[in-house]
C-alpha positions as a printed NumPy array, in Angstrom:
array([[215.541,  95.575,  44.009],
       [219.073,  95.206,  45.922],
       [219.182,  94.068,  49.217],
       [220.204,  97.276,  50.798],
       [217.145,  98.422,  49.498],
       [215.003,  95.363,  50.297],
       [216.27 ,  95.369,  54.101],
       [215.094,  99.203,  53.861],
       [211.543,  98.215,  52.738],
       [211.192,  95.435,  55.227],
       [212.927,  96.257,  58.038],
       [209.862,  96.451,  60.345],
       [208.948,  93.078,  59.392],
       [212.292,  91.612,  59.616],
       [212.691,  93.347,  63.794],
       [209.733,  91.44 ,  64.32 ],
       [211.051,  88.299,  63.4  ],
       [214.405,  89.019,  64.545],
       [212.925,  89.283,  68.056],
       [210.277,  86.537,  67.818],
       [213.557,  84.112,  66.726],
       [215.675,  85.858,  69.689],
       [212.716,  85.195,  72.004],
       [212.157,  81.758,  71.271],
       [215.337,  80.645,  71.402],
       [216.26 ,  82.206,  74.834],
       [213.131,  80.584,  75.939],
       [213.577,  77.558,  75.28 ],
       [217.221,  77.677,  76.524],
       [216.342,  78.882,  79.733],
       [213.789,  76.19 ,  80.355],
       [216.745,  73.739,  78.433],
       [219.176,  74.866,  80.856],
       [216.803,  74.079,  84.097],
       [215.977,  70.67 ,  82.831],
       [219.942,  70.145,  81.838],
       [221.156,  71.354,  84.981],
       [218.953,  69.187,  87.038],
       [219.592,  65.7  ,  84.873],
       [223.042,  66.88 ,  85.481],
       [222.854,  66.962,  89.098],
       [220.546,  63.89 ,  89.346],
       [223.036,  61.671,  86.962],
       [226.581,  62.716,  87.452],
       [226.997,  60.391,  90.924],
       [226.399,  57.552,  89.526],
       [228.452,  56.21 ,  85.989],
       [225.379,  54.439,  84.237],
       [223.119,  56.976,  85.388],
       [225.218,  59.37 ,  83.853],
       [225.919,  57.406,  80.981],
       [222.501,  56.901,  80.035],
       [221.617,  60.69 ,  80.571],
       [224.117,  61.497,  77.485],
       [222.907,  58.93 ,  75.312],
       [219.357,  59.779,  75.726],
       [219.811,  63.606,  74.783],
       [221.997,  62.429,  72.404],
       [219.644,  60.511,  70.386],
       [217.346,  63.346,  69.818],
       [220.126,  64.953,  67.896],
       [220.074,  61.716,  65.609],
       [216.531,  62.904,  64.48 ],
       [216.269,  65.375,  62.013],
       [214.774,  68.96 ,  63.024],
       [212.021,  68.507,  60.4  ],
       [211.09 ,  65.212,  61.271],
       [210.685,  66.063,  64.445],
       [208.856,  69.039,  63.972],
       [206.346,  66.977,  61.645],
       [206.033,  64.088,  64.266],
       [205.136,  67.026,  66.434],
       [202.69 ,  68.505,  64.491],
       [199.779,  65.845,  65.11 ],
       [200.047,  65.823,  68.443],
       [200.105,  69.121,  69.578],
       [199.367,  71.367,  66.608],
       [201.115,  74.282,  64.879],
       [202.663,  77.231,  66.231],
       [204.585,  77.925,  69.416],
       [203.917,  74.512,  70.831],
       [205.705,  72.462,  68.383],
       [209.102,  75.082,  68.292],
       [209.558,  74.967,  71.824],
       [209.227,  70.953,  72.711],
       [211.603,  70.58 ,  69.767],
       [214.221,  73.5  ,  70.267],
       [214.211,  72.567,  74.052],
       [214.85 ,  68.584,  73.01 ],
       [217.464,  69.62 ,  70.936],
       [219.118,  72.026,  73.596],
       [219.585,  69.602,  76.028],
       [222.967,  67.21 ,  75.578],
       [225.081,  70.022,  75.437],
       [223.697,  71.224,  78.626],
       [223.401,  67.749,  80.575],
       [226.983,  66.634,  79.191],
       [229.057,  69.688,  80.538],
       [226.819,  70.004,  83.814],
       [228.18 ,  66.237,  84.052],
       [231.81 ,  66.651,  83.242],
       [231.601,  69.925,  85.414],
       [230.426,  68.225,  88.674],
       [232.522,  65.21 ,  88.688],
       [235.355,  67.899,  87.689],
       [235.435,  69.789,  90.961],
       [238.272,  68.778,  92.972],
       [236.658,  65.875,  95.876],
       [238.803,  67.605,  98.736],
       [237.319,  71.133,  98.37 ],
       [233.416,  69.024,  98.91 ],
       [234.755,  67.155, 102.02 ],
       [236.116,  70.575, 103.54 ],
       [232.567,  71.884, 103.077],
       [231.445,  68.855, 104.655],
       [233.833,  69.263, 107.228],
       [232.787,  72.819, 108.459],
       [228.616,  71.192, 108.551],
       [227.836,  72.138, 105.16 ],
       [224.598,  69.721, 104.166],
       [224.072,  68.007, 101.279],
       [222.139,  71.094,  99.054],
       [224.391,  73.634, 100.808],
       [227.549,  71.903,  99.174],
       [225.953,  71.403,  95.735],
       [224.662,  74.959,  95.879],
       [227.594,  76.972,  97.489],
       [230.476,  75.184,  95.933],
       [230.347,  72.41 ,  93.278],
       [228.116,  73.974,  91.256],
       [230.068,  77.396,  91.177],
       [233.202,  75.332,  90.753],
       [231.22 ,  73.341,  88.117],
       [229.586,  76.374,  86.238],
       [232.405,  77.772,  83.706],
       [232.089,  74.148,  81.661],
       [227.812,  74.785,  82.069],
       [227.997,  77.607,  80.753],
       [230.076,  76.618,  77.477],
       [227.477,  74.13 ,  77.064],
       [224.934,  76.622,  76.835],
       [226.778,  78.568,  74.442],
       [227.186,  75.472,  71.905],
       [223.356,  74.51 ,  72.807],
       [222.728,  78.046,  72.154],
       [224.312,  78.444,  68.497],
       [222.471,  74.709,  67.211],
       [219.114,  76.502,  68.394],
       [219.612,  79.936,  66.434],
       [220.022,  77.559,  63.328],
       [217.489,  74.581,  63.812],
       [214.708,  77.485,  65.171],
       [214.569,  78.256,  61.322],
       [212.955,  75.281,  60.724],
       [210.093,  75.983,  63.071],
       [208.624,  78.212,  60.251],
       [207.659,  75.085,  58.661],
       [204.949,  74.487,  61.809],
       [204.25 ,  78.187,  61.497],
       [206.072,  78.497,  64.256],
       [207.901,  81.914,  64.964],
       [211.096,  83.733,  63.629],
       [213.59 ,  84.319,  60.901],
       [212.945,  80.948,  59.131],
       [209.557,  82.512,  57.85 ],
       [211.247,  85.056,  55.792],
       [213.85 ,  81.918,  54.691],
       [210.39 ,  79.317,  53.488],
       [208.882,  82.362,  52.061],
       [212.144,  83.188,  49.736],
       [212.428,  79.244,  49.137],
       [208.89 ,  79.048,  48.37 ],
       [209.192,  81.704,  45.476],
       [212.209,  81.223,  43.764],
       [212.574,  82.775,  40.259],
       [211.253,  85.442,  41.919],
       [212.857,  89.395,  42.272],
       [213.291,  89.272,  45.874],
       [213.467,  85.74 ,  46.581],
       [217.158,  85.492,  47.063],
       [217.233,  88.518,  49.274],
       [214.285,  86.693,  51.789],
       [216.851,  84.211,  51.985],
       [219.807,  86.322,  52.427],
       [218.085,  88.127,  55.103],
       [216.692,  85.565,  57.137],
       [219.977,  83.973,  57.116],
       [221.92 ,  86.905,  58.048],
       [219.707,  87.794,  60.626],
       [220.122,  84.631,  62.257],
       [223.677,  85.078,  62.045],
       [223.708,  88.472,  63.645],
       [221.387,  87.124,  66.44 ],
       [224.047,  84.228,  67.207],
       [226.672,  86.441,  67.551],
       [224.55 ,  89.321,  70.158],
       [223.765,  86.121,  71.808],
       [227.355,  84.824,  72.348],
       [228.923,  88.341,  73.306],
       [226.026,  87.992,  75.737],
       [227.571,  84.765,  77.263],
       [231.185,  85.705,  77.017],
       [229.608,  89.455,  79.023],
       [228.116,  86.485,  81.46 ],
       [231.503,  84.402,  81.73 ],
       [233.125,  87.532,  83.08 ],
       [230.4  ,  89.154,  85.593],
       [230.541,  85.357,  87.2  ],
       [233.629,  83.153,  86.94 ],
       [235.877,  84.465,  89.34 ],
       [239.253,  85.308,  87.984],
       [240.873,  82.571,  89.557],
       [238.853,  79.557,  87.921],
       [239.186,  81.22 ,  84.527],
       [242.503,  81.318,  84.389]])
């Protein structure tokens, strides 16, 4: 069978995954980008505070996906559970870094004018440094982003959701007449689903980074 016709035969099954791996993955980078955002805030005062928020998101990235995922699997079980503590961990330093660099980035003068005109505390943090701070967030989203399309693959090995099933399932069967297009599929689904998702954020870049800061 060629893989034209394969993708014909399966293409119901293969929309279903491509929107369970989609799903996940924005997901988990929503709830990535709260937590980031927030350690970001939190840390980016202080230099060892900061300091220690990078390394500690960093580390996670020194542990492979499938490791992870297996460590996972005892405590909390197969399934959803396992994809999103692990695509979430993983999401993170991107995220926590620029939200860092961002907020010690926006120009000290600009925060003591708001201070100047009664601005509190939240009211600065809200109204100007992070809008000031949010075109270097936002890139870190779209690098945490593109890991997570790839390492959410792996979460088919915890039965977890997505593309990667139709990847395990070509793997598992080698030798066999459709097991390279499985693979094929799978991976260029995830592909396709990277790119959607970065048009996406470039479509978000320009609906809210003023002109001004881009340039």
């Amino acid at each position: 069978m060629s893989f034209w016709s394969y993708l014909s035969s399966r293409h119901q099954q293969l929309l279903t995954d491509a929107f369970q791996h989609a799903s996940a993955v924005f997901q988990c980078m929503v709830i990535a980008t709260v937590l980031g955002v927030l350690i970001g805030v939190l840390t980016y005062r202080s230099g060892w505070a900061g300091a220690l928020a990078v390394t500690s998101t960093s580390m996670v990235l020194t542990i492979p996906s499938l490791a992870l995922i297996g460590l996972l699997i005892p405590l909390v079980g197969l399934g959803v559970a396992p994809t999103v503590i692990t695509l979430t961990l993983y999401g993170l330093l991107p995220i926590v870094r620029n939200s860092i660099v961002g907020l010690r980035g926006v120009d000290p003068s600009l925060v003591d004018a708001a201070k100047g005109i009664g601005m509190s505390r939240p009211a600065r943090l809200l109204r100007v440094e992070l809008p000031l701070a949010w075109p270097p967030i936002l890139t870190g989203i779209r690098v945490s982003t593109q890991m997570l399309m790839g390492i959410a693959a792996i979460a088919a090995y915890a039965s977890g959701p997505g593309l990667g099933n139709e990847i395990f399932r070509g793997i598992a069967s080698l030798g066999s007449a459709n097991a390279i297009n499985q693979v094929l599929a799978g991976t260029l689904g995830i592909v396709v689903l990277a790119l959607l998702f970065d048009a996406a954020y470039v479509l978000i870049g320009r609906l809210t980074i003023p002109r001004g800061i881009r340039a």
